[in-house]
N, C-alpha and C positions, 0 to 999 in steps of 0.2 A: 504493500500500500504506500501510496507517496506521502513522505512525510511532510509535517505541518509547513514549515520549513520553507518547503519545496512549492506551494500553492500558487497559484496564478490568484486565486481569486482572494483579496483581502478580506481578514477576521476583525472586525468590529466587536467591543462589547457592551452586551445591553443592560443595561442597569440602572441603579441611583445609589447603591448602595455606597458612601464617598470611599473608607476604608479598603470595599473590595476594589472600586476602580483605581485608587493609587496602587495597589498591590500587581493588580493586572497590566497597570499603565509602566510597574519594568519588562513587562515581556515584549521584549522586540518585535514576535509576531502576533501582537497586536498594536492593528493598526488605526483605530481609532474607537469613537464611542456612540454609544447612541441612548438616550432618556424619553420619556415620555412622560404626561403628568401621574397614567396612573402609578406608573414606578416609582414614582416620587413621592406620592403618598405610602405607597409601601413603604418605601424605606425610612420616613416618617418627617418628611421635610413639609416644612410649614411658611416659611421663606422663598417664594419661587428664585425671585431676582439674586438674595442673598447666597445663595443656593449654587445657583449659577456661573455670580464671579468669584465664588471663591473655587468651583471646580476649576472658571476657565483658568484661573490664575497658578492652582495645580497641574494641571495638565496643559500646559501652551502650546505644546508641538508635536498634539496631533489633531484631527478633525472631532469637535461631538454635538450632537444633535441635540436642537431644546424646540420642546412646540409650543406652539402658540394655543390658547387655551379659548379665544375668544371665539362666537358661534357667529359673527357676519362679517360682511367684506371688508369692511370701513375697519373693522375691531380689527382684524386679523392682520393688513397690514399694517396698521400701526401699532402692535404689537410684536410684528416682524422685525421691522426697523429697530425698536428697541434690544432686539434679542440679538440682530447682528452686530450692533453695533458694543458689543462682551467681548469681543475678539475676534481675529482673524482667521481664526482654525472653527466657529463657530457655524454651524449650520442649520438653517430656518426651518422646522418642520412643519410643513403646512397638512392637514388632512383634506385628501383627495374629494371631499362634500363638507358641506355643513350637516351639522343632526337633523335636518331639513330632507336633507338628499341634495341640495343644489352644488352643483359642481364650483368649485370652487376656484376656478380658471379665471377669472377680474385678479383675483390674489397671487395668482402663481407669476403671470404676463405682468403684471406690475413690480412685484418683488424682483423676477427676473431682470426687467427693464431697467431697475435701479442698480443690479448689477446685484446683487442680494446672491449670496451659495443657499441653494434650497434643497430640503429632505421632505418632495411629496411622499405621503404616507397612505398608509390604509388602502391599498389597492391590492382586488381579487381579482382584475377582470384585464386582459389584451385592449378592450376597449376602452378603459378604464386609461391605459397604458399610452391610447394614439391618444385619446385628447389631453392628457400631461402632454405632451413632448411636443404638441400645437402650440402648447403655451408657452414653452421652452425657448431662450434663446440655442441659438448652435456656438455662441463663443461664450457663454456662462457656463461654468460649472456648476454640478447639481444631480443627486443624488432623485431616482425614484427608488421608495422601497415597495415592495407587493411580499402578500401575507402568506408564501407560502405552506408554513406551517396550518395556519386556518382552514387556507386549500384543501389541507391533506387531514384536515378534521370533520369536513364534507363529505368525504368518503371517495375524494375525486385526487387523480392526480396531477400532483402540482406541476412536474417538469416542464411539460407541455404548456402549460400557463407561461413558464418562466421561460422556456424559448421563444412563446409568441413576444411576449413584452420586449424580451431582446432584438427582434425584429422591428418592433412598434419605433424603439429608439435609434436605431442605425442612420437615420438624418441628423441624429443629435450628438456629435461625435465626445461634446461633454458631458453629456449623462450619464451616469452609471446605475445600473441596474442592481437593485438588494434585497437580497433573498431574505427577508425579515421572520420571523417565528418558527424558527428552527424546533426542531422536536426531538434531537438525536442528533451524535455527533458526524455520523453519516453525510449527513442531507450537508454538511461540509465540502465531501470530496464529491456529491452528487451537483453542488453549487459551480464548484471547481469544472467539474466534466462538462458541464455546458457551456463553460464560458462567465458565467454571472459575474458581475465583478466585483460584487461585495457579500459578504453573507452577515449579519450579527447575531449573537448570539449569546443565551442568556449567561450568569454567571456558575450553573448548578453545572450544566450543560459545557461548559469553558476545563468545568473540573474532572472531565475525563478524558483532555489532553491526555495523557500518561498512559492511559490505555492503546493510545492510536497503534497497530503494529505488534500489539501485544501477542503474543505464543497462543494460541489457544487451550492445546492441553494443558500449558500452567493453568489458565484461568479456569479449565475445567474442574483442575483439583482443587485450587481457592475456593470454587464456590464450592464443593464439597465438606471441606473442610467449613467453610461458614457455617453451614448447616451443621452441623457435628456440634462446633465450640457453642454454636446458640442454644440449640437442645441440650448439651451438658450444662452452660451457665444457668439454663433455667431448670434445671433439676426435674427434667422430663422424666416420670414414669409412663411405662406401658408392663404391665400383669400379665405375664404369660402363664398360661398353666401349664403343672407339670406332667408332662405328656406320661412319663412310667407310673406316677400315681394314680393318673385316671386308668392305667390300663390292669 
């Protein structure tokens, strides 16, 4: 299997957690970040702004994502502007609609315009995919992510999703396509084989790096052995009878 190392396609990671990303932010191959609000709630931030410049100002050299939280057009970009204006490695995550459903292309084509690096988000659909990249300039940089992970919670498969979008984009020679909600450390080198040029990926999921390559028959006997020491730690009985006294 190729190792990490070796990937064409860039590892992003997803989180808010501050601790885990400065920990993650020494590994070389990772190559930048991405947040959203509700990770931020998770991880129990209550500060959006304060939040933000003291990541960017931990982490200055590399790219991470912060959204915009506001639900119209007016709101959204000028909440954009404030968010790029945190840093330079900073990127604007817009959602692909409002809670409305209305596409959210006045925001994108504006922010763009301004020259803004944007992280459209939330996208399940190819078509989904040509109207981002309408809105798109060709000399701005800017991230689309689409949900594959979600995809593949549909019971449908993503790959196909993520080659069409990578079609979608090919007039956009700055956009980069991100394989967002990974589910498995797989769907990594499944990102990689098509081409994608970013995957992100959460921090549980980051933790079975060490696996990648790994021997099978060792991990066979590991899990073996897990199950052993769990049953012995927990002082499992099971009551056999004794077969020559019953007899």
């Amino acid at each position: 299997m190729t190792k990490i190392d070796s990937l064409k396609t860039k590892i992003f990671a997803d989180g808010a957690d501050f601790d885990a990303i400065l920990a993650l932010a020494k590994k070389p191959w990772i190559k930048g970040f991405t947040t959203n609000p509700t990770l931020m709630r998770k991880a129990g931030v209550t500060d959006y702004e304060a939040y933000a410049r003291k990541l960017v100002a931990a982490v200055p050299d590399r790219p991470i994502s912060f959204e915009v939280f506001a639900d119209d057009f007016n709101g959204m970009i000028a909440q954009g502007r404030v968010i790029a204006a945190l840093g330079k490695n900073v990127n604007v995550k817009i959602p692909v609609t409002t809670t409305s459903g209305a596409f959210t292309g006045p925001v994108i084509r504006a922010l763009a315009e301004a020259g803004v690096v944007l992280n459209v988000t939330a996208l399940f659909t190819a078509e989904q995919a040509q109207n981002v990249a309408e809105c798109l300039l060709p000399n701005v940089p800017a991230i689309v992510s689409v949900f594959a992970g979600r995809i593949a919670d549909t019971g449908r498969a993503p790959i196909p999703v993520m080659q069409a979008c990578l079609a979608k984009l090919k007039d956009r020679p700055k956009a980069e396509l991100l394989w967002a909600s990974p589910r498995e450390l797989l769907n990594i080198f499944e990102a990689d084989a098509i081409g994608c040029h970013i995957i992100t990926v959460s921090h549980d999921v980051l933790g079975k790096i060490g696996l990648v390559g790994k021997d099978l028959n060792e991990y066979s006997l590991e899990t073996v052995k897990m199950f052993y020491n769990d049953a012995t730690a927990s002082n499992f009985q099971i009551r056999v009878p004794d077969r020559r006294a019953a007899s």
